[in-house]
N, C-alpha and C positions, 0 to 999 in steps of 0.2 A: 327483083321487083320491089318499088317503093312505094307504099300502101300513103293513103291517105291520111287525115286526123279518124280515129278508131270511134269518133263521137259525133263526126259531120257527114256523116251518111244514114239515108233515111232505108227502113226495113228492105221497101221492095228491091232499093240498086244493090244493098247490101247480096239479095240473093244471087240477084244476077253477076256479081263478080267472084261466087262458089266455081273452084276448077275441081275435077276430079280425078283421079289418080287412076292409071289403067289398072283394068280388073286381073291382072297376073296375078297378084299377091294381094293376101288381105292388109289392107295399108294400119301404119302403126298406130297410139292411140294421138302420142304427137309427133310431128314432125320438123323439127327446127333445121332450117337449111338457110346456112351462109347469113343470120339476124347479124346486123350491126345496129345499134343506136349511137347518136351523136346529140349532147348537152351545147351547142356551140361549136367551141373547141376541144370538149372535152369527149373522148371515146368512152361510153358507157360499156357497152359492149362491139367484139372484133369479130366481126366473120364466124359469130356462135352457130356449128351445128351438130345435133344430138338425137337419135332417135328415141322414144317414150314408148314400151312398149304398153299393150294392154294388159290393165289390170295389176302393175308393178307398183309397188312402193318407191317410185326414184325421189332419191333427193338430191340439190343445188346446196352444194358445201364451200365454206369459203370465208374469208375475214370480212370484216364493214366495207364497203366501196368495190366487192371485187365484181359487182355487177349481176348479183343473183335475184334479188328484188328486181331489178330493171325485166332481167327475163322473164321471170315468173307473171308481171303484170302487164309485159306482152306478148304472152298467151295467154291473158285472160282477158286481152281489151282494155285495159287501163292504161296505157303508154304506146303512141305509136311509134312502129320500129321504120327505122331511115331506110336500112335494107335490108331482102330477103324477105321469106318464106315463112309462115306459121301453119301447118298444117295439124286440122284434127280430126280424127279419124278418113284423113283422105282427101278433106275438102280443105282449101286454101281461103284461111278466114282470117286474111291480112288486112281485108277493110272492113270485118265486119266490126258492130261495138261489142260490149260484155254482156250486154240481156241477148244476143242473138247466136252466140256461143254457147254448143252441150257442155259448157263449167262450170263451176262455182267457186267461191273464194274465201277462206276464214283468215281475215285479216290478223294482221300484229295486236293491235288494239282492240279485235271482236265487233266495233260497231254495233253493239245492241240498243237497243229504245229503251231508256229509262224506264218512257210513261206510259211503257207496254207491260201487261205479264208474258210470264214464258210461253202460254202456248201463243200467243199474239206476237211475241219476235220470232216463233218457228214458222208460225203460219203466214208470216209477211209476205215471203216472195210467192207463195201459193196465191195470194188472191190474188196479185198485182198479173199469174197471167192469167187468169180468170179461171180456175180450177174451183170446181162446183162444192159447197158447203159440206153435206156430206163426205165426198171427197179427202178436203181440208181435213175436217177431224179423222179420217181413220187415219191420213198419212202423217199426220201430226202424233196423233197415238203410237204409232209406230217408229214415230221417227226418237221421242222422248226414252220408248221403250229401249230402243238401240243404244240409246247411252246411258239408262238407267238415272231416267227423270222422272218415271210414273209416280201419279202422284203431284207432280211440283205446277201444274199447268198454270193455275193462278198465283203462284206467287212473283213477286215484282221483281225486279233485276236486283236492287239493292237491299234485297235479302238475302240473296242467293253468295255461295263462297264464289273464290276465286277459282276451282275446280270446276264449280257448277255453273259459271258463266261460260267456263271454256265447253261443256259439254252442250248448251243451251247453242251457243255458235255451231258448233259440227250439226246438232241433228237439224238447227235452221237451213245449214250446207244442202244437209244429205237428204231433206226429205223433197228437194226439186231433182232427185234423181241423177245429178250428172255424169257425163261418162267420165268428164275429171275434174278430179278435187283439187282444187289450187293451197294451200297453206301457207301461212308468211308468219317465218315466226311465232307460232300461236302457245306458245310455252314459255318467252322469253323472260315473262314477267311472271313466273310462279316461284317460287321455293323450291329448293331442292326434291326432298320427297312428293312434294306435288307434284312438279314435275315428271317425276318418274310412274309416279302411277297414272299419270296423263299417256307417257308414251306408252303402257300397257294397252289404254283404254284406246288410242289410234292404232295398233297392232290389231287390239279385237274387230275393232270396223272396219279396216281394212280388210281382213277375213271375210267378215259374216256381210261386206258388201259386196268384194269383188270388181269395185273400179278401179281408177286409177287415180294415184296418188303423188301428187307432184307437192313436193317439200320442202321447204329454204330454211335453213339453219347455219348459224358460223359453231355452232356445238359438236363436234366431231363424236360425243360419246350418241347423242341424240339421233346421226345419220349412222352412225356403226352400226347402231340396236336395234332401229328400225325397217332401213332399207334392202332392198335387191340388189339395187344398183345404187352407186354415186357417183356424181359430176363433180369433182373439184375444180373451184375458180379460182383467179387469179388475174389481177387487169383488164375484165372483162373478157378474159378468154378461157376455155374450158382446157385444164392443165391434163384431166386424165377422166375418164369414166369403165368401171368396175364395179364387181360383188365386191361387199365389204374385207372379204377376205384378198382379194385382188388389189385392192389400196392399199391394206395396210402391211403384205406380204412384200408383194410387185411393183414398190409405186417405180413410177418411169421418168418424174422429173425431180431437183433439190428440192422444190417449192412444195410437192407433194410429200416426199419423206418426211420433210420437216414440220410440216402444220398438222400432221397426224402421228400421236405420239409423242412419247420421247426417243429421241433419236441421237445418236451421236453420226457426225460429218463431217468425214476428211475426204482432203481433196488428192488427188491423185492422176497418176496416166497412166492408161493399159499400155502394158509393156508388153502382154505375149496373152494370145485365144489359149485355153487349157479345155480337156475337156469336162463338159459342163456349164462355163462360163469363159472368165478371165484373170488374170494377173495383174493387179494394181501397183504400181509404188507409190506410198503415200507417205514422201519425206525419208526414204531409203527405209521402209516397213513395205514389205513385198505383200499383200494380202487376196488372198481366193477368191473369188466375190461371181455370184449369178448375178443373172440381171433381166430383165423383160423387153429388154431392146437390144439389138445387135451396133456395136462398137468394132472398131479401127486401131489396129496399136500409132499408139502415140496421142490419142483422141486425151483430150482433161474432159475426168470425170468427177463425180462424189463419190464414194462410197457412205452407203448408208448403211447405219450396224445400230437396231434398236437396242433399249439399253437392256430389258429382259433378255436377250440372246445370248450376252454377256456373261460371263463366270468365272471359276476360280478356277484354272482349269484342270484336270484330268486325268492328262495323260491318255487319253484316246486319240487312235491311229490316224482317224479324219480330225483328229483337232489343230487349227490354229491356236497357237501359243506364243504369249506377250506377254514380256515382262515390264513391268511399269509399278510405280511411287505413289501409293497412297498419298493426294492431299489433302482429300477430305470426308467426314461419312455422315450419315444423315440416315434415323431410324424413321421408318413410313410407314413401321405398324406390320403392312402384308412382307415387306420389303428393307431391307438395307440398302440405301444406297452410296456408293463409293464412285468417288471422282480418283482418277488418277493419272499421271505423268507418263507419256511411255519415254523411252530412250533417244528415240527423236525429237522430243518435244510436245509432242500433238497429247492432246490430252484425249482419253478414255473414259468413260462413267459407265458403271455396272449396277443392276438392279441385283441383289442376290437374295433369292427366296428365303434361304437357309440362313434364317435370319441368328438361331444363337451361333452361327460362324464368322459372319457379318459382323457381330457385336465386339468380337476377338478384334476384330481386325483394328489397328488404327492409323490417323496419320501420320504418315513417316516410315511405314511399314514399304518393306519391299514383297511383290505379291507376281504370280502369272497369272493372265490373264487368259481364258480360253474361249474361241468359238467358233463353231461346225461353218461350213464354206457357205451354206445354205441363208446361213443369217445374214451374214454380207452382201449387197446388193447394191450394185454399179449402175447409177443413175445419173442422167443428162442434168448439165450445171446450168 
């Protein structure tokens, strides 16, 4: 279905073009099915679809231009989509606008009123639908309370820190109630440690609220921490969606190993199914490898081998063992890291905890390399 402009339809047609999802199942909180948008010529996004369940932390993961902004702001009415489906909670709200959508949105930038105080940019969107004065202050009170602004009511934006601007934006979000939180970036521009006690402070409200939480970030450590689930993009198409541990364990394409983590990637063909996984040669290096997808011998693959997986090795009975040429080492504090040559050529890099062994090590050393089949993971190119 190809929806209208998101902003040239007035209330009453907007309702009347609500479809609703048979009562078999309770319908998700969103429902993206088959979204393409088109800049011209240019494909924002390809046939996006994804379900949003209720009440989840998901985040949209991905580098600049890979199309997760475009998503995020249509389903929220900001951007109309060329085709497909936007559904929230059941109801297909592809022509409505953004004030006729159960969501809200804390932009990149926050959008706050200079020539406002803080309870006057929480309480904006509360008068505008006519929510009664009384009203306004308790869910203001309360909404300040949730991100620990009592207290701050009257002070003006341009007093407030850059934490405090970002909490002033959430509880303006949360105190119209809706059933999902849209977010764009709303960290991008703090500091490190800000940052990070920001993601705490989104962790706790997501709790103590219970909606849903749709999230865009190209920070990978930021959708690690926080989410349930994540959508990794790429070209405007969605490469993989997983618990955090399922991305960074499992992932299922190069583009996914690679953008999360450090990874090392060599390329290879399944020579022979083993059981458990498969047999790669990668450059006449025969290597064990699982994988979350089912493969073909003869099929070119990656092999993906995070660089923590890595070691020195062993001498255990399930261990792969490689021998390879220190070229380079590099101290990281928790970590050593060692670049090295194997025998084919391909090079290896190893994270090694065991950091006063590490130190031993240097370039030019000859060393084996060890890792369980487990860490290997045979992933589509």
């Amino acid at each position: 279905m190809v929806s209208s402009s998101a902003n040239g339809v007035e209330g009453e047609a907007c309702m009347v073009a609500k479809k609703k999802l048979p009562a078999s199942e309770p319908p998700a909180a969103v429902d993206i099915r088959g979204v393409s948008k088109n800049y011209g010529r240019v494909n924002a996004l390809e046939g996006v679809t994804v379900s949003i369940r209720r009440g989840e932390f998901f985040s949209l993961l991905g580098p600049s231009g890979c199309g997760k902004t475009t998503l995020l702001r249509i389903i929220g009415g900001f951007e109309d989509l060329t085709s497909g489906e936007v559904l929230i909670d059941g109801e297909d709200c592809g022509f409505l606008p953004p004030y006729a959508r159960n969501t809200n949105m804390i932009f990149q930038h926050l959008a706050l009123f200079p020539h406002m105080n803080v309870f006057e940019n929480v309480a904006f969107g509360l008068r505008r639908k006519g929510v009664s004065k009384p009203q306004i202050i308790e869910r203001v009170r309360n909404g300040l309370a949730l991100v620990r602004l009592e207290g701050f009511e009257q002070r003006m934006i341009d007093q407030l820190s850059g934490g405090q601007k970002q909490r002033v934006a959430m509880s303006r979000a949360i105190v119209n109630d809706p059933a999902v939180l849209l977010l764009d970036e709303p960290l991008g521009s703090l500091d490190l440690q800000l940052r990070l006690q920001m993601q705490d402070e989104l962790r706790r409200l997501h709790r103590s609220l219970g909606n849903t939480f749709i999230y865009v970030t190209h920070d990978q450590g930021e959708a690690m921490t926080m989410s349930d689930r994540i959508a990794v993009m790429n070209g405007g198409q969605i490469q993989q969606v997983g618990t955090p541990v399922e991305i960074y364990e499992k992932p299922r394409t190069r583009f996914v190993a690679s953008f999360i983590g450090h990874t090392n990637l060599l390329d290879g063909v399944i020579i022979e199914k083993i059981p458990g996984g498969y047999l790669v040669n990668c450059q006449k290096a025969n290597l064990p490898c699982v994988s979350a997808r089912s493969f073909e011998v003869g099929q070119s693959v990656t092999v993906a081998l995070r660089y923590e997986k890595v070691g020195l090795a062993k001498g255990a009975a399930d261990e792969c063992v490689i021998p390879a040429t220190v070229t380079e080492r590099t101290y990281l504090g928790s970590a050593v890291r060692i670049e090295t040559r194997m025998t084919n050529g391909n090079t290896l890099t190893a994270d090694l905890v065991d950091t006063d062994r590490g130190r031993s090590i240097q370039p030019g050393d000859e060393i084996k390399l060890g890792f369980l089949m487990c860490a290997a993971v045979a992933v589509a190119n």
